[in-house]
N, C-alpha and C positions, 0 to 999 in steps of 0.2 A: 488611451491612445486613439487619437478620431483620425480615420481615414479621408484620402481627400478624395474629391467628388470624382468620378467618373465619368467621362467626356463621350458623349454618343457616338464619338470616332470608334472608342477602347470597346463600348458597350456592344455596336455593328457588328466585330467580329466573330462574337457568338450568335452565329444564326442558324445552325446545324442540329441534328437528330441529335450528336452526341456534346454538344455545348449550345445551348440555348438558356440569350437572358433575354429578359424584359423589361423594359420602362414603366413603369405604372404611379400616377403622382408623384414623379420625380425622385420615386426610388428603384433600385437594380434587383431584380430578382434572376437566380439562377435557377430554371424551373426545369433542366435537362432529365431531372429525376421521375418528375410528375408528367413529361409527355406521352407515355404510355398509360397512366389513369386518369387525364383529362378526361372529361365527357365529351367535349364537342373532338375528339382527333388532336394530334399531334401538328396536323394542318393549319388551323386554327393559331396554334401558339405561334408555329413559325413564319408566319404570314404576318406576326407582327413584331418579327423583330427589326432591329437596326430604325425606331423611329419610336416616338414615344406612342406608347397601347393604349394610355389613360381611355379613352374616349371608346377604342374596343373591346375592355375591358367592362367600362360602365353600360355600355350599349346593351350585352347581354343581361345586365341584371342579378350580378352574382349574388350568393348566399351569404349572409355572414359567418358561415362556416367555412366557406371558400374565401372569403376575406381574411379572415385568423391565418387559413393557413399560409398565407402570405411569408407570416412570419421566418417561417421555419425553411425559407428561400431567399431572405433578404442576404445583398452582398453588400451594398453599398447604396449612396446617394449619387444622383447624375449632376453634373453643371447644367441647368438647362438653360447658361448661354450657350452651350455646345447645339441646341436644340432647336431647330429655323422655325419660326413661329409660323403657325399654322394660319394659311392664306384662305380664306373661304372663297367658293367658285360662285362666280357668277357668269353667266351664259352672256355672249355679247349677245349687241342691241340689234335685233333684226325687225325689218318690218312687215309684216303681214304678209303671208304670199298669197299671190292672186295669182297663177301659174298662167293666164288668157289673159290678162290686166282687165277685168272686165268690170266697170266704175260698181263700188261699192252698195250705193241705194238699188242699182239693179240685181243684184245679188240677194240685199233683203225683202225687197219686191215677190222675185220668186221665191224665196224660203217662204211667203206667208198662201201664194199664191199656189203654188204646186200641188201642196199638200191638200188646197182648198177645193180646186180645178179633181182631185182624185177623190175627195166626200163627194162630191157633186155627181160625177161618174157613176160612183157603185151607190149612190140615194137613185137614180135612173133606170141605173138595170136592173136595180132590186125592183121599182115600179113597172118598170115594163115586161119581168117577169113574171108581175104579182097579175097582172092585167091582162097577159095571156092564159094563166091557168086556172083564170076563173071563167 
């Protein structure tokens, strides 16, 4: 008998200490067992529920011992048309701030010069240090 898939609606509702599942490559794990011997906290797990984990899951780098035991928490498979495809952010387009609009080449002018104008300073005083205490 093959069960039918599991809809991220059905799967959301377990997001609690005492029912917690997970999405993980588009299968259902109900891991409410193992929240209290996770290594990383029980936080952790439930922090990724009601959305697919794959991604927080692969991130840490699991063992293939912690993979196996996947098994022995599998409930089912998820629809992942139930599942809104993950949007990647991208930062809108902003332009350079110049908080004083103060033109550009004069900005790199000083960046060369400032720094140059303050070698020059302390080569001076070093010299007219050195010239007095001989």
């Amino acid at each position: 008998m093959s069960k039918a898939a599991l809809t991220l609606e059905e799967v959301s509702k377990h997001n609690t200490k005492d029912d917690c599942w997970l999405i993980i490559a588009g299968k259902v794990y109900d891991v409410t067992k193992f929240l209290e011997d996770h290594p990383g906290g029980d936080d952790v797990l439930l922090s990724s529920t009601a959305k697919d984990a794959t991604d927080d899951f692969e991130d840490v780098g699991h063992s293939t011992t912690a993979r196996a035991m996947l098994d022995e928490y599998y409930v089912g498979d998820v629809d992942t048309a139930t599942i809104p495809a993950r949007t990647k952010y991208t930062p809108p387009k902003q332009p350079h701030y110049n908080q004083d609009k103060t033109p550009e080449f004069i900005i790199k002018i000083l960046q060369f010069l400032v720094p140059l104008a303050i070698l020059g300073l302390a080569v001076a005083i070093r010299m007219y240090t050195k010239s007095e205490s001989a």
